[in-house]
Each structure stands twice: as structure tokens, then as C-alpha cells.
C-alpha positions as CSV (number, residue, x, y, z in Angstrom):
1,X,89.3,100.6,92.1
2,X,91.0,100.4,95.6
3,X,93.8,102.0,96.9
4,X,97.5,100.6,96.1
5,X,100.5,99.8,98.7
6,X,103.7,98.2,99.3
7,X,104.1,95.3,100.7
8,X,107.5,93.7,101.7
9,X,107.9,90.0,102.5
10,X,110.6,88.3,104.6
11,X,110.8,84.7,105.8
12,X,111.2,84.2,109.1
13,X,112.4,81.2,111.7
14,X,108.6,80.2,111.8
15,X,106.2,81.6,109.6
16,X,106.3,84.8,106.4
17,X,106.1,88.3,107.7
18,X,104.5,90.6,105.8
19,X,105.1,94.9,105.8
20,X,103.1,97.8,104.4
21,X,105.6,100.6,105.2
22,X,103.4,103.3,103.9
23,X,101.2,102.5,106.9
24,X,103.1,100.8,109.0
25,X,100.8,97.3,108.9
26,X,102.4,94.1,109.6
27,X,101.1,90.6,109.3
28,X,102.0,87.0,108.8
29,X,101.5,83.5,107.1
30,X,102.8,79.9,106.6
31,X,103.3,81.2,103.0
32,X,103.9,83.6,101.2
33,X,100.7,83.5,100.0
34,X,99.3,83.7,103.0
35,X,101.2,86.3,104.8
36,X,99.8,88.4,102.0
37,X,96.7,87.7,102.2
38,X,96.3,88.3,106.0
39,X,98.2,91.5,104.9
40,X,95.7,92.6,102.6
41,X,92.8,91.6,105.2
42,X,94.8,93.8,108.4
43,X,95.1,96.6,106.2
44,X,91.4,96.9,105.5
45,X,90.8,97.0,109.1
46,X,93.0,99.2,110.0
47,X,91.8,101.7,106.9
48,X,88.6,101.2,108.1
49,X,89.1,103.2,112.0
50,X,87.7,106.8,111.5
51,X,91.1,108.0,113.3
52,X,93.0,106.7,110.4
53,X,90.6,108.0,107.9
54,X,91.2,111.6,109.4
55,X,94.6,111.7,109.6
56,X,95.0,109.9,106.3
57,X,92.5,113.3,104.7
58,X,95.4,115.1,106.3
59,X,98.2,113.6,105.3
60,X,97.9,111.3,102.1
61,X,100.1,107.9,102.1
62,X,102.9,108.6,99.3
63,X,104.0,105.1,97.8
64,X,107.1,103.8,99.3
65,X,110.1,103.0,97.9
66,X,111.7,100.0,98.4
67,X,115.2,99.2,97.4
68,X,118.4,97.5,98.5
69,X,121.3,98.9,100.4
70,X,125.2,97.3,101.1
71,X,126.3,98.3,104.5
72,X,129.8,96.9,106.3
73,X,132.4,95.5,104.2
């Protein structure tokens, strides 16, 4: 079984960006669908640099926690 991670989806002016904040991956899509699929396919690549897979021995990801905030009046 692979590894699991965040992602957070906003729709933008043009296209779907897509955000793994654990690792700081970003990618995009006409959809939703999409954005998240091109996610899933950047983050592969980037898991697959030895750099990454040293510092990541180092210093596991911890899951992310994504939540909503009210800020201003």
C-alpha cells in the first residue's frame, strides 16, 4: 500500500490548483479531477529523487492538518 497525503484543491481564474502541503507539491488541471490526478503523478516524481528520499529517512512527513480560519471582521 502507498504512502497517504493531503491534498487541497482551489479553483482558480483558469484552471484547478492542486496542494500537497506535507511536501510542498503543487499542480493543476481543467478539473478537479484532473488537477488531482496531475497531483498524484508530480508527487511520484518528486518522491522518486534520492535527495528527497534522504531527507524524507530523516525527517518523516507527519499528515497535515487542514482546517478553516475567520480573520477580519
Amino acid at each position: 500500500m502507498g504512502k497517504k497525503f493531503s491534498a487541497v484543491v482551489t479553483k482558480g481564474d483558469v484552471a484547478f490548483v492542486a496542494l500537497c502541503p506535507e511536501l510542498g507539491v503543487v499542480s493543476q488541471g481543467k478539473t478537479e479531477g484532473t488537477a488531482l490526478e496531475n497531483l498524484k503523478e508530480a508527487i511520484e516524481l518528486y518522491l522518486e529523487d534520492e535527495d528527497v528520499q534522504e531527507m524524507l529517512k530523516k525527517k518523516p512527513v507527519k499528515k497535515a492538518k487542514i482546517c478553516s480560519i475567520a480573520v477580519g471582521s
